[in-house]
VOPAGU-2260 file (C-alpha; in pm, 1 decimal, decimal comma):
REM VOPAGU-2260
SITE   aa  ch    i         X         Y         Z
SITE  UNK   A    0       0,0       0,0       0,0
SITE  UNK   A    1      94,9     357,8    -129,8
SITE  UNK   A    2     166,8     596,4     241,1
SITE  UNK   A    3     136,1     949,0     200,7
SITE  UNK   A    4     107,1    1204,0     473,9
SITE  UNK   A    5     -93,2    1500,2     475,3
SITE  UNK   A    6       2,3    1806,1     665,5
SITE  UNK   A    7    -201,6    2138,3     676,6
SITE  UNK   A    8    -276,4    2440,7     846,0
SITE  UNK   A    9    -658,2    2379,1     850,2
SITE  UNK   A   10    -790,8    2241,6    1177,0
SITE  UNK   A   11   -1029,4    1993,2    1238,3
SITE  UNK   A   12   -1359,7    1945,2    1309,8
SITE  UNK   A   13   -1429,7    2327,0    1128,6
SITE  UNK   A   14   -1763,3    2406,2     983,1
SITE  UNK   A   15   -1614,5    2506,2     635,5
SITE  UNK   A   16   -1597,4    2396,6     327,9
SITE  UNK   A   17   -1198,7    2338,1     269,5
SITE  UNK   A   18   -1175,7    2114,2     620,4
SITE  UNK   A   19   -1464,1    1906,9     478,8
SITE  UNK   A   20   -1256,6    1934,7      82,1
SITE  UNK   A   21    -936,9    1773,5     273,9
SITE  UNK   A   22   -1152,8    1527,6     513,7
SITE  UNK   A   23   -1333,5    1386,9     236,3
SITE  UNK   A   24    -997,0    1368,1     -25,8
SITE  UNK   A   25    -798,3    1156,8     248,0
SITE  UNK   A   26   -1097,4     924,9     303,5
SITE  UNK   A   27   -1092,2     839,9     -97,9
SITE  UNK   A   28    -688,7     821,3     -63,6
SITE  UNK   A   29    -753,2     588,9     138,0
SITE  UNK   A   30   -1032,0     386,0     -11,4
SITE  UNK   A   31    -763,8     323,3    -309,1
SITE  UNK   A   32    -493,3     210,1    -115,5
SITE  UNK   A   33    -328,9     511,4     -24,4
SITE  UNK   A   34    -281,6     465,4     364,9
SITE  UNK   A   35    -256,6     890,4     472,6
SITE  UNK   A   36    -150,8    1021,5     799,0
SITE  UNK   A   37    -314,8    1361,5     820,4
SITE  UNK   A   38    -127,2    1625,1    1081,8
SITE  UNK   A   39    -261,1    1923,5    1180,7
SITE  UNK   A   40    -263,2    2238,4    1460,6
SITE  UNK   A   41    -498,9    2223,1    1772,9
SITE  UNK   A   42    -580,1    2597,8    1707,6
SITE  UNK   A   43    -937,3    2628,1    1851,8
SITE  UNK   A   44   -1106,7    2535,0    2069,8
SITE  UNK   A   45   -1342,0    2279,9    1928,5
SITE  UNK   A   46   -1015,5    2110,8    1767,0
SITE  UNK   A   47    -949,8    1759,7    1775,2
SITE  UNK   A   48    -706,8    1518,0    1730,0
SITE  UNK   A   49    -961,2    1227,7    1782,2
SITE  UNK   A   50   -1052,0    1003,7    1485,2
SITE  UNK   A   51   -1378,6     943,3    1551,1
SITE  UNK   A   52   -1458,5    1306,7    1635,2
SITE  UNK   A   53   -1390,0    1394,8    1295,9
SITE  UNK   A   54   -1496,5    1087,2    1099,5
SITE  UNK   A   55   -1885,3    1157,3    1287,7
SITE  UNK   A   56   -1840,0    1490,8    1222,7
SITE  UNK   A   57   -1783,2    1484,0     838,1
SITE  UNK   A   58   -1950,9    1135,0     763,5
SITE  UNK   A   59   -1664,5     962,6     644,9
SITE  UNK   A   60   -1626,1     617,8     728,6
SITE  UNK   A   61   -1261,1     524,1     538,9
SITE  UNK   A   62    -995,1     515,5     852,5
SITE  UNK   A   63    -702,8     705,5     838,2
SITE  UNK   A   64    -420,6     823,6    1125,2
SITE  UNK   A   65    -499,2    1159,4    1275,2
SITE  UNK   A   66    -239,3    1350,2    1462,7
SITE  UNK   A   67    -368,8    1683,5    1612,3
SITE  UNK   A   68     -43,5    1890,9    1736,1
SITE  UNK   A   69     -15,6    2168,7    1976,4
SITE  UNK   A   70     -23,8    2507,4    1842,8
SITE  UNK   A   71      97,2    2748,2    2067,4
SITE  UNK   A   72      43,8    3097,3    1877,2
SITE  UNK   A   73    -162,6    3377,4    1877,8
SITE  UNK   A   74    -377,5    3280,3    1573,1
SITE  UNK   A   75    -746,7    3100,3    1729,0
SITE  UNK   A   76    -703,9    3271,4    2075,3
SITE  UNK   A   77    -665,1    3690,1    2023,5
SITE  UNK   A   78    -930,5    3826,8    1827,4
SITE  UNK   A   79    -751,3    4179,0    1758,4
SITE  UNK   A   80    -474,9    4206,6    1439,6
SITE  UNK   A   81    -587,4    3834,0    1302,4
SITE  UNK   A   82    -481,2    3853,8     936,5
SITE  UNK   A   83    -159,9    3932,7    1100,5
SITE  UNK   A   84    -173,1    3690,4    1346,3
SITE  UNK   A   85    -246,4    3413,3    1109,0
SITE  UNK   A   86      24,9    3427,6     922,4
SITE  UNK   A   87     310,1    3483,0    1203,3
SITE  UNK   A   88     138,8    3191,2    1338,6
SITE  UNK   A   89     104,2    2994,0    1062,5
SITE  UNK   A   90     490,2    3078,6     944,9
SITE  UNK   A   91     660,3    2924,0    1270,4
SITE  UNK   A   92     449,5    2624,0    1351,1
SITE  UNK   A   93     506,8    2501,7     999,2
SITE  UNK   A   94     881,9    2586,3    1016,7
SITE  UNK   A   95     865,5    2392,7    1359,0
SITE  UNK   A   96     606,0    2122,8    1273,3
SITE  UNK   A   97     876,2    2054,8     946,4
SITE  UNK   A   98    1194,1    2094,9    1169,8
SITE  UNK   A   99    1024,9    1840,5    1461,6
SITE  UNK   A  100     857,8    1588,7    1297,8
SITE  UNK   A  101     995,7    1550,3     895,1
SITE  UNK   A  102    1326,5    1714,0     936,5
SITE  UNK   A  103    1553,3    1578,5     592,8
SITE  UNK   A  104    1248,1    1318,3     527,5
SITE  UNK   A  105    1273,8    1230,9     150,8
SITE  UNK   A  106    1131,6     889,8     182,5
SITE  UNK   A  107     805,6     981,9     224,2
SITE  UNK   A  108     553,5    1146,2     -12,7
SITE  UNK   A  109     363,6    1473,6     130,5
SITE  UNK   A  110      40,0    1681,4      35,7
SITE  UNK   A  111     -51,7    2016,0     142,2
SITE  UNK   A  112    -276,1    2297,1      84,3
SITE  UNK   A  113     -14,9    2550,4     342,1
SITE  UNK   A  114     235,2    2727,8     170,6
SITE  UNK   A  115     421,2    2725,7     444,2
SITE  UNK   A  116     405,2    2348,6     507,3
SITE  UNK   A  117     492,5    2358,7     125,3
SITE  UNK   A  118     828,2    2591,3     140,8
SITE  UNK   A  119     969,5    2396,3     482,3
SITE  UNK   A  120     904,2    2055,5     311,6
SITE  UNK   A  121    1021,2    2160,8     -23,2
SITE  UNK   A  122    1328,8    2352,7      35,0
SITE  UNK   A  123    1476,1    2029,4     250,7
SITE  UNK   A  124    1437,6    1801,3     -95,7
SITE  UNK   A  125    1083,0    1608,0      53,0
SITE  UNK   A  126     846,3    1512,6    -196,4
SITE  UNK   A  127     550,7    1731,7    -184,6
SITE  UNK   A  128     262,4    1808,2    -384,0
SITE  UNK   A  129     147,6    2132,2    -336,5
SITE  UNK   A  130    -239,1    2182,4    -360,5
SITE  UNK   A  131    -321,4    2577,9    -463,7
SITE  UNK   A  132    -694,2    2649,8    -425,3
SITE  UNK   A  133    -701,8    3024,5    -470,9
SITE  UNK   A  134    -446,2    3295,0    -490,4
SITE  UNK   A  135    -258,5    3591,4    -266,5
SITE  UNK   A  136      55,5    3717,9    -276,4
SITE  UNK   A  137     236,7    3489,0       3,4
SITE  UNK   A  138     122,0    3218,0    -245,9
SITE  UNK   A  139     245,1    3366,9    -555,5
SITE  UNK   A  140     568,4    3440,1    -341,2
SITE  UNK   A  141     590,9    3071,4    -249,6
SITE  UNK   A  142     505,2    2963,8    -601,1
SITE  UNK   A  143     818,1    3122,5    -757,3
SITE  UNK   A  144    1045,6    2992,6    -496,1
SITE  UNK   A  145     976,8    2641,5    -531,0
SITE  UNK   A  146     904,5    2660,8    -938,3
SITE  UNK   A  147    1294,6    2514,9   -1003,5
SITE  UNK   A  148    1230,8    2252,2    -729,6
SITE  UNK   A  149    1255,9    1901,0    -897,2
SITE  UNK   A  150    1074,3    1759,3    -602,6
SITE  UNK   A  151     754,5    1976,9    -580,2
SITE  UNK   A  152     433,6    1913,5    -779,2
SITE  UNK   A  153     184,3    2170,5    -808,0
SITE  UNK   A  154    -209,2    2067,2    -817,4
SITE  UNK   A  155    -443,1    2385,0    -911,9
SITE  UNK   A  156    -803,4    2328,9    -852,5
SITE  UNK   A  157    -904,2    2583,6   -1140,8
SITE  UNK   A  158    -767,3    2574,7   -1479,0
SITE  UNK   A  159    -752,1    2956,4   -1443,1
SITE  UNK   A  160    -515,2    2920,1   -1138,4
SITE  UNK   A  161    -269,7    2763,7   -1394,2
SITE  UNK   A  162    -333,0    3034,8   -1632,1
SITE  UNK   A  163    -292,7    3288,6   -1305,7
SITE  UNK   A  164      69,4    3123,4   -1290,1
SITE  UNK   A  165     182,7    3015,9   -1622,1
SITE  UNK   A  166     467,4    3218,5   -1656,9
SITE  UNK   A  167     616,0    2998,4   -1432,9
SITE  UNK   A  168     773,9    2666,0   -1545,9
SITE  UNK   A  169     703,1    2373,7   -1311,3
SITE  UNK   A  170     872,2    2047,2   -1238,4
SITE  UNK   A  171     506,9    1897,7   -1309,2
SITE  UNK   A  172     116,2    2039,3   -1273,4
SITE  UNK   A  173    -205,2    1925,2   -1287,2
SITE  UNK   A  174    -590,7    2078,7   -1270,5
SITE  UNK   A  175    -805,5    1877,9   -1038,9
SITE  UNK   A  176   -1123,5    2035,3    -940,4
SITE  UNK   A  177   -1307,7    1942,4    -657,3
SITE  UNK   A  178   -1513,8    1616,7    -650,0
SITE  UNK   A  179   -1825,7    1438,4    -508,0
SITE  UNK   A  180   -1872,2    1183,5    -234,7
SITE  UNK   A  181   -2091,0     944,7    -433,0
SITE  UNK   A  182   -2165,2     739,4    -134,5
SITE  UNK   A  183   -2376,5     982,6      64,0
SITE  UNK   A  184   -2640,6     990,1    -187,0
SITE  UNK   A  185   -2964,7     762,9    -145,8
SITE  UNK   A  186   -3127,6     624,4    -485,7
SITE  UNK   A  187   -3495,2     703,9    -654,4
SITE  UNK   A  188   -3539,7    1051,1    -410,0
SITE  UNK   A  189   -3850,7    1200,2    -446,3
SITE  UNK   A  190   -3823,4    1589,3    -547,0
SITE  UNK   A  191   -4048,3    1868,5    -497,8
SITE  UNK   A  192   -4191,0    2032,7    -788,1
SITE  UNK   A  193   -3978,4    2368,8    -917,7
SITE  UNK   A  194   -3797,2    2398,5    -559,2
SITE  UNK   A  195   -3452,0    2631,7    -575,3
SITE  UNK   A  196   -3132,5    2502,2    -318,4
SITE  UNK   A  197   -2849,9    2685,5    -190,6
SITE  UNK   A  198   -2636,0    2507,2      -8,4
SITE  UNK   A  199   -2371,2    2671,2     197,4
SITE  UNK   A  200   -2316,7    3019,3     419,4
SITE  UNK   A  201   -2437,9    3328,9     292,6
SITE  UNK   A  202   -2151,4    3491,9     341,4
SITE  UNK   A  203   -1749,7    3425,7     193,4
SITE  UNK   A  204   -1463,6    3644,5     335,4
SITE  UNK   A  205   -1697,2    3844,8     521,7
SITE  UNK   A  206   -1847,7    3970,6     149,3
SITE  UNK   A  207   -2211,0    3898,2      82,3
SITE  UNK   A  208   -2300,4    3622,8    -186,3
SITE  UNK   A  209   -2567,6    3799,5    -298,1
SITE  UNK   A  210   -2871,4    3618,5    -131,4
SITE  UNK   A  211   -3016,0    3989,2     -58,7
SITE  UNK   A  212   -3008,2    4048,0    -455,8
SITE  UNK   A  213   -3171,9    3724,3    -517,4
SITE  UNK   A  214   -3438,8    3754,0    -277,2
SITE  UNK   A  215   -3567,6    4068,1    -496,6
SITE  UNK   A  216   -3640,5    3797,8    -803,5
SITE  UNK   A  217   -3915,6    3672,7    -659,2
SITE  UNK   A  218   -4068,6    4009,7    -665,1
SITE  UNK   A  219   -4140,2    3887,6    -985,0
SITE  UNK   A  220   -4476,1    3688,5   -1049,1
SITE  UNK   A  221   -4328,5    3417,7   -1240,3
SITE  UNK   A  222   -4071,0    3361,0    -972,7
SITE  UNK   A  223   -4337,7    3386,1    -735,7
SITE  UNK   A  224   -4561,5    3182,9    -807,2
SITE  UNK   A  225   -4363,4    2873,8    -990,5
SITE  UNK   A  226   -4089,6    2826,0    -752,7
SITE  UNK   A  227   -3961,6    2840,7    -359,9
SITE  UNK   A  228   -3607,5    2836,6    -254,6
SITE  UNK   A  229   -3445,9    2668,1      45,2
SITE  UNK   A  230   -3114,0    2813,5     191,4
SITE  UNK   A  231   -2899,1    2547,5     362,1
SITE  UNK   A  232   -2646,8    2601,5     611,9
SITE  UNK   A  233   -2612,3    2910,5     744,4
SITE  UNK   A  234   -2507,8    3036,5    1039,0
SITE  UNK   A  235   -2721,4    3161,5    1347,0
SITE  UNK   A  236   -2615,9    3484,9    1251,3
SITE  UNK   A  237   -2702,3    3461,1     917,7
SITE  UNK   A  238   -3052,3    3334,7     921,8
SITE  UNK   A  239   -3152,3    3578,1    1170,0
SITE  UNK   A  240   -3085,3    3832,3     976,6
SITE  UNK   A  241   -3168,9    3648,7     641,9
SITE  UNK   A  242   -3508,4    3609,3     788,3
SITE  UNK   A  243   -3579,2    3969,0     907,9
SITE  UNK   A  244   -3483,1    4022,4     501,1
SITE  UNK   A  245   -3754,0    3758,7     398,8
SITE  UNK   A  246   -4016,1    3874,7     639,9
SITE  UNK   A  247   -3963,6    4257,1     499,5
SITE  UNK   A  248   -4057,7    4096,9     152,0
SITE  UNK   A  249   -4329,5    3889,2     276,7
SITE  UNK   A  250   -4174,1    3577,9     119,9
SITE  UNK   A  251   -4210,6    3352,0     435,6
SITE  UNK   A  252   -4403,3    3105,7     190,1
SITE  UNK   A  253   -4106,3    3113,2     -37,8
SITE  UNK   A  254   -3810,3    3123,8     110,0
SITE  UNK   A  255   -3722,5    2880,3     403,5
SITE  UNK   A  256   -3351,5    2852,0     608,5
SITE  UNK   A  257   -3171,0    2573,4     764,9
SITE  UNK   A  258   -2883,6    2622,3     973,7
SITE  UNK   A  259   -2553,0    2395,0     910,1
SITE  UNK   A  260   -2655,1    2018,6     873,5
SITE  UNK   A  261   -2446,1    1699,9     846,9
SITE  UNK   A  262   -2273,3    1575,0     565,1
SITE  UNK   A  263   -2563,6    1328,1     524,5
SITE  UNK   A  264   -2843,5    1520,6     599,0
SITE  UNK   A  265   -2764,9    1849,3     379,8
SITE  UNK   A  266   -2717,3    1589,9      86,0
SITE  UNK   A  267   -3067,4    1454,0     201,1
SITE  UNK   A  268   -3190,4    1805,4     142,8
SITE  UNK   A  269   -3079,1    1897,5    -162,3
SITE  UNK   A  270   -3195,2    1561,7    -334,3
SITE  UNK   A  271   -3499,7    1685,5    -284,1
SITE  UNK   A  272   -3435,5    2029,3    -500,2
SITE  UNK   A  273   -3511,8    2054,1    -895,2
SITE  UNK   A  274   -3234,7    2306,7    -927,1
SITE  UNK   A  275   -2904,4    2391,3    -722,3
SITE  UNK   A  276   -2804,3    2747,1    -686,6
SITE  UNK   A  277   -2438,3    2888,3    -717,8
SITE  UNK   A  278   -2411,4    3282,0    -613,8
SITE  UNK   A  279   -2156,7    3539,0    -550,2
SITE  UNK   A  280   -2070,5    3892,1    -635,4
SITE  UNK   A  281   -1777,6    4001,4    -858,0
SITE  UNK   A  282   -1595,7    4166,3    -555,0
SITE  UNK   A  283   -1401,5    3864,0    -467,1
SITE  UNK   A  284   -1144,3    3792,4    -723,8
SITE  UNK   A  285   -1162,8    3406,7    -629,9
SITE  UNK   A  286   -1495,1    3370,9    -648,0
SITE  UNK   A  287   -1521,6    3528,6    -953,4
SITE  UNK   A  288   -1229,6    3372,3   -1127,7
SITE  UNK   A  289   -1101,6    3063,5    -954,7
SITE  UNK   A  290   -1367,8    2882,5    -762,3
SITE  UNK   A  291   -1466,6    2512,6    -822,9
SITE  UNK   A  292   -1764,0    2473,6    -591,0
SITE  UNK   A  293   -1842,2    2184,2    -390,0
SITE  UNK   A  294   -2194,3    2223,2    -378,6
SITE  UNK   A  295   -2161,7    2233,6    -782,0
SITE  UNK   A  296   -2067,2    1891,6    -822,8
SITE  UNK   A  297   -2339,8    1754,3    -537,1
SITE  UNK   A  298   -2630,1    1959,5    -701,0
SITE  UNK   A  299   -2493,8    1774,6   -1049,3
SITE  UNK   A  300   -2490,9    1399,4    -889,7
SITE  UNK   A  301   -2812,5    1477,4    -694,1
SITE  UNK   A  302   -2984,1    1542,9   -1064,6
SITE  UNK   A  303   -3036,6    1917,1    -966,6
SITE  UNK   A  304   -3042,6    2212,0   -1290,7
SITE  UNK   A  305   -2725,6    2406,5   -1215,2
SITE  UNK   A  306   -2873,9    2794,3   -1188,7
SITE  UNK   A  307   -2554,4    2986,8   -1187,7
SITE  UNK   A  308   -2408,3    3399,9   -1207,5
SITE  UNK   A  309   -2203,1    3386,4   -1528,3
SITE  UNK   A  310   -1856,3    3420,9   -1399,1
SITE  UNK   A  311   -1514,3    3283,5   -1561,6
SITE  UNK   A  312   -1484,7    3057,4   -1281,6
SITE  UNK   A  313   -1847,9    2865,1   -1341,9
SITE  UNK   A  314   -1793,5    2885,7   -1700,8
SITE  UNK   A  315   -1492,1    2682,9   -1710,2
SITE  UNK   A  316   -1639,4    2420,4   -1467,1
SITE  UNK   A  317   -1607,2    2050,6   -1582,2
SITE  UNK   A  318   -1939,8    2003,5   -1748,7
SITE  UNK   A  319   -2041,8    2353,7   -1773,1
SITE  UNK   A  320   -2209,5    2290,0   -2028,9
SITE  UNK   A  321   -2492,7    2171,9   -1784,6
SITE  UNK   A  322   -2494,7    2547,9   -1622,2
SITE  UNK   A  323   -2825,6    2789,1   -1665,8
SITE  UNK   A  324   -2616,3    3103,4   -1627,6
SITE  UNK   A  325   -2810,3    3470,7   -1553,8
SITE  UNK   A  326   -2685,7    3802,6   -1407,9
SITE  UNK   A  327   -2725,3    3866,8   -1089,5
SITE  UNK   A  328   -2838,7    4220,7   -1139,9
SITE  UNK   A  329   -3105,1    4101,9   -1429,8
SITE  UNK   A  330   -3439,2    3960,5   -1302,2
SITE  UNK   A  331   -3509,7    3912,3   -1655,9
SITE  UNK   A  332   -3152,1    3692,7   -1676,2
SITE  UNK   A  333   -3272,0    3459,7   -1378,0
SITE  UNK   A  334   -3607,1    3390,6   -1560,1
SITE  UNK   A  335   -3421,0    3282,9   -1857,5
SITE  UNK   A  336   -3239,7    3080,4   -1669,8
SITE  UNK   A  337   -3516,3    2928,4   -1511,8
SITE  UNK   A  338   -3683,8    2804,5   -1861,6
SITE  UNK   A  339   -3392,6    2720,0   -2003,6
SITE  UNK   A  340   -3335,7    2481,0   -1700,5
SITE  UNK   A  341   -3644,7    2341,7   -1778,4
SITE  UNK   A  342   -3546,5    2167,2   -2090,8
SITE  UNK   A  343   -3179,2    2125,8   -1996,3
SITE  UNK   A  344   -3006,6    1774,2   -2071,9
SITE  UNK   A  345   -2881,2    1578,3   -1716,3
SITE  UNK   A  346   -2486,6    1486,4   -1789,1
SITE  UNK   A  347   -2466,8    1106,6   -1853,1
SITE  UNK   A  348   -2387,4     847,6   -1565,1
SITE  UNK   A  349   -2002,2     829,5   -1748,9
SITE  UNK   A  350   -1983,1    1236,9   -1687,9
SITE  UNK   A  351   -2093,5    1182,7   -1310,2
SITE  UNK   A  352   -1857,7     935,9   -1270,1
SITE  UNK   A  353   -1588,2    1134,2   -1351,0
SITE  UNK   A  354   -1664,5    1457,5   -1119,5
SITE  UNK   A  355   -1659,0    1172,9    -787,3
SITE  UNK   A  356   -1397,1    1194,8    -550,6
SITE  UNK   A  357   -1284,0     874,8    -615,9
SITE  UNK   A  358   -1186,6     989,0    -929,9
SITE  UNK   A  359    -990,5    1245,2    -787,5
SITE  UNK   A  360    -782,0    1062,2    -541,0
SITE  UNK   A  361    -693,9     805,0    -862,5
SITE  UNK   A  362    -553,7    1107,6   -1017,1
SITE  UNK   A  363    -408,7    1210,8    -738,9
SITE  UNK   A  364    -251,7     871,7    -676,5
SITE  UNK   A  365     -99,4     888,8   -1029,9
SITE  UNK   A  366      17,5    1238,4    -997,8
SITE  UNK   A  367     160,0    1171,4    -692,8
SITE  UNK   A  368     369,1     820,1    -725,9
């Protein structure tokens, strides 16, 4: 069996989208004979180091060595100066992590998504691939000091993050986007009629998704009186206030909010849904160039009509071809949207089967070793 260990600055069990992204990729490493050790910082305080903690807590059921290490920095306990924070924090326990526990380690194989992690392991020779979801300027800093590095792959999760970063020449690159957990879905789901999902928080880097704009559409009486949209997994926060928004518009009937659900349970909810919302704004340069949403490739495998703002990222999707895309300043764009959703083709069981994270950790696997 393969061994590879996985070492991040994420921490574990987090009610975000990237710890449940690196929970469920090590659970398909796993599942194809990739035995991961997964090491990580005990930086809040509802972190854990225990397995079964986060297995229950993310729904996974492959088994794979935890190791939850102390973290004694300012980052998860002062709430004052935290971008700075963060990264003096995340600079020196990766440097010490490194220096402790992998110091001049070039038998094993490594995967990260810290660039940090990624510098300390590369610089020493270790073999480490070097997963770059978005960008910043630590990472494009990072990115041109390990470019020459023979033993440093670089996996992009948006074809547009290579494109971000083609002027410099890598050892060896690949684009994976994100992928689906095929097992958590249940077979022959009833759906209601014409009902609208959004699955996820309302909010991304403290900006607005855009929920307030889309709440306006059903203003309109075709909106109105064809469809009804529920919002999955917000926070407390958010669907307090989401709600004062929705009783201002008198769309109680409409418009309905969950807060945060289970792996298993939010999957439950949106097999229910004829048609999966993605929204953002154009503020945030990642969402509108480099994203590759979870929640895209769930609403695809639950049979949902992908309604979706037309940004570069969505467009250049795998299987974008499937996306209804309207502007989210356009009422008349949404409607569109809606019809042409209607009569939309579903992507083929060979397309679904290639947007699973199994898939991904076999390309992974072959990237990798």
């Amino acid at each position: 069996m393969k061994k590879l260990i996985y070492v991040t600055y994420q921490t574990f069990p987090a009610n975000t989208a990237n710890s449940l992204q690196t929970i469920s990729n090590i659970a398909y490493l796993n599942k194809n004979e990739c035995a991961v050790d997964l090491y990580f910082p005990l930086r809040e305080k509802a972190s854990s180091g225990d397995y079964t903690t986060i297995s229950n807590y993310y729904s996974v059921d492959s088994k794979f060595n935890v190791f939850g290490l102390k973290h004694n920095y300012p980052h998860g306990k002062v709430q004052f100066l935290k971008p700075l924070f963060y990264h003096i924090s995340h600079f020196f326990w990766s440097k010490n992590i490194v220096k402790q526990y992998f110091k001049h380690n070039s038998q094993d194989f490594f995967i990260t998504r810290s660039d940090w992690i990624a510098y300390f392991l590369g610089k020493q020779g270790s073999s480490v691939a070097f997963e770059v979801h978005q960008t910043s300027k630590l990472r494009s800093f990072i990115l041109k000091k390990l470019s020459t590095l023979s033993n440093v792959k670089i996996i992009f999760l948006h074809e547009n993050l290579k494109k971000r970063y083609e002027e410099i020449n890598y050892n060896k690159n690949i684009v994976l986007h994100n992928g689906v957990d095929a097992s958590l879905f249940n077979n022959n789901v009833s759906k209601e009629k014409n009902k609208i999902v959004f699955l996820g928080k309302l909010t991304r880097f403290n900006q607005t998704r855009g929920i307030e704009q889309l709440i306006t559409f059903f203003h309109e009486e075709y909106v109105k009186e064809n469809f009804s949209l529920d919002i999955v997994g917000c926070s407390k926060k958010e669907q307090k206030t989401i709600m004062e928004l929705i009783k201002k518009h008198n769309l109680e009937d409409k418009i309905t909010t969950f807060e945060w659900l289970n792996r298993k349970d939010a999957i439950s909810k949106i097999q229910t849904a004829e048609y999966g919302l993605l929204l953002n704004t154009p503020e945030n340069e990642h969402s509108y160039l480099y994203t590759s949403p979870l929640k895209y490739f769930e609403y695809l495998y639950a049979g949902l009509k992908v309604l979706a703002v037309d940004f570069p990222s969505h467009n250049d999707l795998p299987l974008s071809k499937n996306i209804n895309f309207f502007n989210l300043k356009d009422t008349e764009s949404f409607i569109e949207a809606l019809k042409n959703a209607k009569e939309a083709d579903a992507p083929s069981s060979e397309e679904l089967s290639l947007i699973t994270l199994d898939s991904r950790a076999k390309k992974i696997i072959d990237f990798i070793f």
